[in-house]
C-alpha positions, 0 to 999 in steps of 0.5 A: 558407567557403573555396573550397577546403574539402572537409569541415564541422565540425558541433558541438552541445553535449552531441553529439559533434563529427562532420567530414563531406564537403561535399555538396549535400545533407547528412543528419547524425545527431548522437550524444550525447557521454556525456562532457558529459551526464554525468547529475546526480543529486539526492544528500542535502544537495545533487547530485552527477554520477552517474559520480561517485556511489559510492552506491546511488540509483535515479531516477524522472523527470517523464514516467513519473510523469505516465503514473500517475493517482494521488492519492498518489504512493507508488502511482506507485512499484510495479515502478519501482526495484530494491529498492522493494517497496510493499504496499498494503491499502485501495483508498480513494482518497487512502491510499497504499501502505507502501515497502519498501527492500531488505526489513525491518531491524526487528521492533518499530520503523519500516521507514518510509523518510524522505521529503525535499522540495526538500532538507528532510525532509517530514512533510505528508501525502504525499497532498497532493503534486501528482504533476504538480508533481515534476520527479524522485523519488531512492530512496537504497537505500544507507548512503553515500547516505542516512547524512547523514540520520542518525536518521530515513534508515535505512530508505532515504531518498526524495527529491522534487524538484519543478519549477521554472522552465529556460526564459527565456521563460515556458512554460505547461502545461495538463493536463486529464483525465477518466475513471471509476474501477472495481473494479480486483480481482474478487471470489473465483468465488464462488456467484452463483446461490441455486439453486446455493447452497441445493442445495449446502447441501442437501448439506451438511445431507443429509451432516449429518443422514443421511449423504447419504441422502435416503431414510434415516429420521431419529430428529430428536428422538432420541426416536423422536417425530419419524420423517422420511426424510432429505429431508424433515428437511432440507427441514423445517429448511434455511431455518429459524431454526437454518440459512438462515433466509430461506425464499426459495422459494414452492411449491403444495400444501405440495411440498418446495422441494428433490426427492430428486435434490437439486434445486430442486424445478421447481415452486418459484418464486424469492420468497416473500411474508410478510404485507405484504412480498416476499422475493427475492434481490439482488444486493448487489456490483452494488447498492451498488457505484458504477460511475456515478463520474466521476474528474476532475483539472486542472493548470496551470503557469507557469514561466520565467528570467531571468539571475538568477530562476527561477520556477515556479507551479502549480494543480491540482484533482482529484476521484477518486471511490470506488467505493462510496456515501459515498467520495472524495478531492478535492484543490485543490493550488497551489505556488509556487516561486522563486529570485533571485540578489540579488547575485554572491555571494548567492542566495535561494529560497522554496517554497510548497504548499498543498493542501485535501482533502476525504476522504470516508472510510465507516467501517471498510472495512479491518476484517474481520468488520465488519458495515459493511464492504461488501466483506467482506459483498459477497464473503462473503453468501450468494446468497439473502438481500435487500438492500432490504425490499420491499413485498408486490408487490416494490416497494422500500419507503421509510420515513416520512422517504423513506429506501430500507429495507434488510434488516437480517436481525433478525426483521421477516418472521414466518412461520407453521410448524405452526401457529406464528410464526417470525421470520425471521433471517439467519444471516450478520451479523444486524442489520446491513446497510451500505447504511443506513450508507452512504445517512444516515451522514457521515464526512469528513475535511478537510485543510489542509496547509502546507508552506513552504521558503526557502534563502539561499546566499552565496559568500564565495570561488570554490567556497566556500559557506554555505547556510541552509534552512528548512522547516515544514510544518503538517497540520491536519485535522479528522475529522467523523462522524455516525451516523444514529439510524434504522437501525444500531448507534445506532438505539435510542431510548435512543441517538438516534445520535452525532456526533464530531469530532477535530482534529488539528494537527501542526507541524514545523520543520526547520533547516539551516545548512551550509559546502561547498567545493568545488575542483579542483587540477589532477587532484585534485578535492574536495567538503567539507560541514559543517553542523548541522540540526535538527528540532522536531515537535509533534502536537495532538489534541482530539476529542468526541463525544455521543449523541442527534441532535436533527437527524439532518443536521447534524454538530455536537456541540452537536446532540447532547445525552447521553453527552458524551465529550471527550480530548486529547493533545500529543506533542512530539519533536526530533533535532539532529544534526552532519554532515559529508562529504567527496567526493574524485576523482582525475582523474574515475577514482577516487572516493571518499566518507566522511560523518560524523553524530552524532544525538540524540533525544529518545525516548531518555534523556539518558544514551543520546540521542546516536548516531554514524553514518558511511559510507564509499565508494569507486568506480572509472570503469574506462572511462576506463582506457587498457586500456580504449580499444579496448572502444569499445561501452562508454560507461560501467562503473563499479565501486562499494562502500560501507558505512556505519552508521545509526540507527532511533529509531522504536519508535512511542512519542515518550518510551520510555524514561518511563513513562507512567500514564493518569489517571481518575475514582474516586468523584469522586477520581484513579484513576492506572494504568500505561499503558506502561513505559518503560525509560530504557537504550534507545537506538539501533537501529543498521543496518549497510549494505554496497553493492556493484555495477556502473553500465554504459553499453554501446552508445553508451548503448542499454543501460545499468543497475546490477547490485547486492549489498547486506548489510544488518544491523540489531543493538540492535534496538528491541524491545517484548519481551512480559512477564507481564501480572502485574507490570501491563504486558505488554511494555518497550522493549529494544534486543535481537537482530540481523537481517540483509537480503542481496540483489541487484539488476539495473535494465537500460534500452534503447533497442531503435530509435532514429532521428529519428522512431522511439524504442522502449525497454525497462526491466526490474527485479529484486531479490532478498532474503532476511531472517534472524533472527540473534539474540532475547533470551536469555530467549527460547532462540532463538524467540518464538511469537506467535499464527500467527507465529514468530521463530526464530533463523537464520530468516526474520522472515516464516514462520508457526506453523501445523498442517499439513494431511494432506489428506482421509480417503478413506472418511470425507471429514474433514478431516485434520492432522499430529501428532507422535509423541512418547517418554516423554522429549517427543522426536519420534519419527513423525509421524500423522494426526489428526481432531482439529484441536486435536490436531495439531502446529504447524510452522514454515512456513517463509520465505513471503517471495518470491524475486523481485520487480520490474517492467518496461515499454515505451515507443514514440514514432513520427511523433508516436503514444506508447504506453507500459505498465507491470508489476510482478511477484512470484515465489516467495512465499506468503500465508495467503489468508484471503478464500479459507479463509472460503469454503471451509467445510464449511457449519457457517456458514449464510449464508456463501458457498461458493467454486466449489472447494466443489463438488469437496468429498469425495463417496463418488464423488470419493474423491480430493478435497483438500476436505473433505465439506461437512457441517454438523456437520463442525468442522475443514474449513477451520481454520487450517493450512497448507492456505490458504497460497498462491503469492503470485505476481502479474503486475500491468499497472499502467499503459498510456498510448496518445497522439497529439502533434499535428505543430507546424506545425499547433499554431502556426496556433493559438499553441500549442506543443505539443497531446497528446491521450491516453488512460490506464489504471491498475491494467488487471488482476492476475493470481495464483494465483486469482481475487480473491486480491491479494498486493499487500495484504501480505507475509503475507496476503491478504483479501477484506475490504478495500477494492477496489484501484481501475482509472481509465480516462481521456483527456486533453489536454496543451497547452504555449503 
């Protein structure tokens, strides 16, 4: 340095150059040059600088994904990008969430995005993809985004980009973590106490019998031959064989169990021995649910370069437990992924992953009603009844083979009444109980899954290239099942249980073979892409089952010997498709984009199979404007617009447009029927997208955020229109009616503190949508009602067809509904109450769609402590809450459970109650109306991360880099309009009868070398 300088220049890439005074002691802070960092995005069939983007796409990066323990990283998306909405009706670990993209473009067919890895669309299992392994994942929202994906990108595409190596010297990552998994949703506030509950049905009866009046004389047998007053009659009949059916409750000297207050009777003890058994209630939620679980997963990477190699390898293992007996999801993952530059002008890569599942799935914990289902019977049976069979001095009694008994409420207790025996049955799912299925039977899936990708790029000329990719992915699963031939459904001795097995095998190949040119001259700057892809899917199944277990353990077919069962199918399918793109900028200020797809599929006739699909859009970097030079806060605006078009083939049958018939056995000769009826004109369903916004940077880049319109229009529709089931099927494939989607969407980021030793920034997401029917088939006049729902023109797809609820009789306490009046000539005239459900009108219920959701977060980072959380929000919306609805009966269903609601039922002293009064002979309490529609508003905490880096300068003493110590929480609570209802399982309705959401609670350890 010369003597006679007064100033530095100081100069970083990506940092804006800074000249300061020469001084004895120099603090600098470097700023970012926005210029240089212009961030690159992953686009379809290659990148792109996100200045220069004219599409919509929304990204998610390593470190947020990394905060969510999940097994499927579709969980990990809820609340984290404008325009994704995810649902998600089973909590069993492995299952993932259903995405949704800017709402819903079809009836009949898929509204499934596509999901692309490393640039080639993906038909593995999404579950086996390691969320520790991937470096981003791209939501592409828009046609200019997404339309080169053609057939299968209508429903927004989702791009997963994985890791690979950056650094030249090789960089190894360890993460460990453990935890435990709990029940993430509580069930609804339901009775807990078997005093509360049969006093409570006491009433119900007492309103039944004697109209409330325990004093009153009741002709029971309507003959005058049996004279009781109204308690005793009730107290003679609550826990028989029509009603509760478990007499719980012992007394002395043949005293009621219930007094004329319509109180447990002091004097009566909770437990009734029978002969050689002991009756007392349990506790099912606490007995069966595991909260012993440990949840447990460990990764560990290797990654580098050289001058002409990148490298990158991983391993992980993860064991997530369930929290009911017989549930789990365990996975060991590795990946390998490389690339070499053989030559100057030529560059080859390979990706490889691998995973083995093992899924323990119980059997229909999804199914409502089902008596296998151990949510449905925790959430829904009464306080009263025994879970186990206990001996006579309660002790839980084991059978021969040393099995725990389990109540399965069919009869075995007898009691003497008058002299007579009584079976005792209960009333709520007779002869079932989960426990036993859950202890003996066997149900696993085992998985292998294959996903392999390789690429060869040469460079003929300076900006010129060709590339060829290749990818295959191959699912092979097999699905064993054994029910034990003891207790259950297959216990008879002519049944002896069952074994089954399936195996499925699904292989794809996809190809794509691509030119780009790439150029600039001087101010003008374009990026041109050709190519061909094509794609081949072909899925195998094979299953067989027998009855009759010679060894209740082993789950093989050959252990069994009767009612041997065999079935297998093939279903092939192919797109091949043309594309083209061409990107044009002037001067880095005004870009513009124009794509090009001509797609054919083969679930359409030769005569329809081919579709054309294209894209246009244009942009506008406005900060670069000379007007602009003076408004310094603003890093960045852009304005952008897009339309494009595409296609959806996806109506869920691989040859639709074919009929197909199903082959059987008839006295030993060929019995063919129709299975499905084809329709050989049905082709494309077509999505017409329209994007516009504004991408920001403002405050040397401290807030920065899109603000977005979308108009999204689906005509052609595919449709499975229903038919009269007489002509011998009950629907066809047709492309009719058009919806529409229009919307808008706001995604701000911020940096509120940002030093060298404190960064504390905010994110926050909204989108709003609504969804109209325009047109339905001509036959329909303009609206289809099928079941509880209704499609009408000019409306919502999502409204319901329901009677409406006029509230409670004053002076009866009957539930009430609406009823049209109506003139000789069917017009509506008024409207009146009515009793009688059956009698009442159905309406439209209106869009049950929310307004608003969204999500929105913090992250902090001080003197090396992070802490960081994550919500997500739904506003304005309804569901029919179906788990609530259920315990809300009026007590004409003995052995149900009662919500607490029930307790402010109609009285003659609560005149004003919206319950209806518990009665047992009431019919229409709580019927199917509008009264069981509710806000599906929710706040859920989906994430909160607290961590400790530890400083370098002690890391190094043990050769480490980098060590972090942290704690995790997923799914920390939800809140809605009550207790137990989820709004998360759907966009219509909510039930108790799933499987439970699932909160993890973890800490771990990150160590880099």
């Amino acid at each position: 340095m010369h003597s006679s300088a007064k100033t530095l220049q100081i100069s970083y890439i990506g940092m804006q150059t800074q000249e300061v005074l020469i001084k004895p002691n120099v603090k600098i802070m470097m700023k970012s040059d926005s210029e240089m960092l212009d961030e690159v995005m992953v686009v379809a069939y290659g990148t792109a600088k996100k200045s220069a983007f004219t599409g919509s796409a929304s990204t998610i990066k390593a470190d947020k994904l990394a905060e969510r323990q999940v097994s499927n990283i579709t969980n990990a998306l809820s609340g984290q990008v404008a325009g994704v909405q995810t649902t998600s009706g089973n909590g069993q670990p492995g299952t993932g969430s259903t995405v949704r993209i800017r709402g819903i473009g079809s009836i009949s067919a898929s509204n499934n995005p596509l999901y692309v890895v490393d640039g080639v669309p993906y038909d593995g299992d999404i579950s086996a993809i390691n969320a520790q392994d991937i470096e981003s994942m791209t939501v592409l929202k828009d046609a200019a985004s997404n339309a080169l994906y053609g057939a299968r990108g209508a429903n927004g595409v989702i791009l997963v980009t994985t890791k690979k190596g950056t650094s030249g010297k090789a960089v190894v990552n360890v993460d460990a973590k453990w935890g435990t998994n709990r029940r993430g949703v509580p069930s609804y506030d339901v009775m807990n106490s078997a005093n509360q509950y049969v006093e409570t049905y006491y009433q119900a009866m007492l309103n039944g019998w004697a109209g409330g009046d325990p004093n009153k004389i009741v002709d029971y047998a309507g003959d005058g031959s049996i004279m009781m007053s109204g308690n005793n009659l009730v107290n003679a009949l609550i826990f028989g064989s029509d009603y509760l059916g478990y007499p719980i409750y012992s007394t002395s000297n043949g005293e009621n169990v219930i007094g004329m207050d319509g109180k447990i009777n002091p004097n009566a003890k909770l437990g009734s021995v029978y002969g050689n058994y002991y009756i007392t209630p349990d506790d099912w939620e606490n007995e069966l649910l595991d909260n012993g679980n440990l949840r447990q997963e460990y990764n560990v990477s290797i990654s580098g370069s050289t001058d002409k190699m990148t490298y990158y390898m991983s391993a992980g293992y993860l064991d997530d437990s369930g929290i009911i007996p017989g549930s789990g999801y365990s996975r060991l993952s590795t990946r390998l992924k490389a690339d070499y530059k053989v030559k100057e002008w030529m560059k080859v890569g390979a990706n490889f992953s691998y995973a083995n599942v093992k899924s323990r799935y119980p059997d229909e914990q999804t199914t409502s009603g089902s008596s296998m289902n151990l949510f449905y019977i925790t959430n829904n049976i009464a306080p009263i009844y025994p879970l186990y069979i206990r001996n006579a001095d309660g002790s839980i009694k084991k059978d021969s083979r040393g099995y725990t008994m389990y109540d399965y409420g069919n009869g075995m207790y007898n009691r003497v009444v008058n002299g007579k025996t009584e079976a005792l049955n209960r009333p709520f799912l007779s002869n079932s109980n989960p426990a036993s299925a859950l202890q003996l039977d066997k149900r696993e899936f085992l998985m292998d899954i294959l996903s392999a990708k390789g690429f060869v790029e040469i460079e003929f000329m300076p900006g010129l290239k060709a590339t060829g990719n290749w990818g295959m992915d191959l699912d092979n699963t097999r699905y064993s099942e054994l029910v034990n031939p003891y207790y259950g459904q297959y216990a008879s001795e002519s049944v002896g249980g069952l074994v089954s097995m399936e195996h499925s095998r699904t292989f794809s190949v996809n190809q794509q073979y691509l030119l780009t040119y790439k150029n600039n001259f001087d101010v003008h700057n374009i990026d041109l892409l050709a190519g061909f892809e094509s794609y081949n899917y072909k899925s195998q199944y094979l299953s067989g089952s027998k009855q009759k277990l010679y060894n209740p353990t082993i789950v093989e077919i050959n252990n069994a010997i009767k009612t041997p069962a065999v079935y297998s199918a093939t279903t092939n399918y192919a797109t091949q498709g043309f594309l083209a793109r061409a990107q044009y900028d002037y001067d880095g200020k005004y870009f513009a984009s124009a794509s090009y797809r001509r797609d054919a599929s083969s679930r359409f006739h030769p005569d329809h199979r081919w579709g054309n699909f294209w894209s246009v859009g244009a942009s506008w970097l406005l900060n670069k404007e000379s007007f602009m030079n003076d408004l310094t806060w603003i890093n960045m605006l852009k304005f952008k617009a897009s339309y494009g078009v595409q296609g959806n083939d996806n109506i869920g049958n691989y040859y639709a447009y074919q009929d197909q018939f199903t082959v059987s056995n008839s006295n030993d000769d060929f019995s063919v029927s129709l299975a499905y009826k084809g329709n050989k004109n049905i082709t494309w369903e077509t999505s017409h997208s329209f994007n516009t916004g504004f991408d920001f940077e403002f405050f040397d880049q401290r807030l920065n955020g899109t603000i977005e319109y979308f108009s999204r229009k689906t005509t052609d529709m595919l449709y499975k229109k229903p038919v009269n089931p007489s002509v011998g099927y009950s629907s066809i494939p047709m492309n009719v009616g058009s919806m529409i989607n229009r919307g808008v969407e706001l995604d701000l980021n911020g940096d509120i503190i940002r030093t060298n030793d404190i960064t504390w920034s905010v994110n926050f997401n909204l989108t709003h949508f609504k969804n109209k029917i325009l047109k339905l088939h001509p036959d329909l006049n303009g609206e289809l009602i099928d079941g509880n729902r209704i499609y009408q023109e000019k409306e919502s797809m999502y409204q319901f067809y329901l009677r409406k609820y006029a509230g409670v009789d004053p002076e009866t306490g009957v539930a009430l509904y609406y009823k049209d009046i109506t003139d000789e000539n069917n017009n509506v005239t008024g409207q009146e109450k009515t009793q009688n459900w059956s009698d009442a009108t159905r309406y439209a219920t209106g869009d049950i769609l929310p307004k608003v959701y969204g999500g929105f977060g913090t992250r902090l980072n001080a003197y090396g402590f992070d802490f960081a959380i994550s919500l997500a929000y739904q506003l304005g919306g309804r569901v029919y809450d179906n788990g609530y609805a259920a315990l809300m009966h009026a007590g004409d269903d003995p052995g149900q459970n009662w919500h607490k609601d029930a307790l402010n039922a109609w009285t003659p002293e609560n005149k004003t109650s919206n319950v209806p009064q518990l009665n047992v002979f009431a019919q229409y309490a709580n019927s199917l109306s509008d009264r069981f529609l509710t806000s599906s508003d929710y706040l859920s905490i989906n994430n909160i991360t607290v961590g400790y880096t530890l400083p370098k300068t002690w890391t190094r003493k043990l050769l480490i880099s980098s060590m972090r110590v942290y704690m995790a929480a997923d799914n920390v609570a939800l809140f809605s309009a009550r207790k137990g209802l989820d709004p998360r399982q759907s966009y219509t309705a909510s039930s108790a009868d799933v499987y439970s959401p699932i909160r993890t609670i973890s800490g771990g350890i990150t160590l880099s070398f």
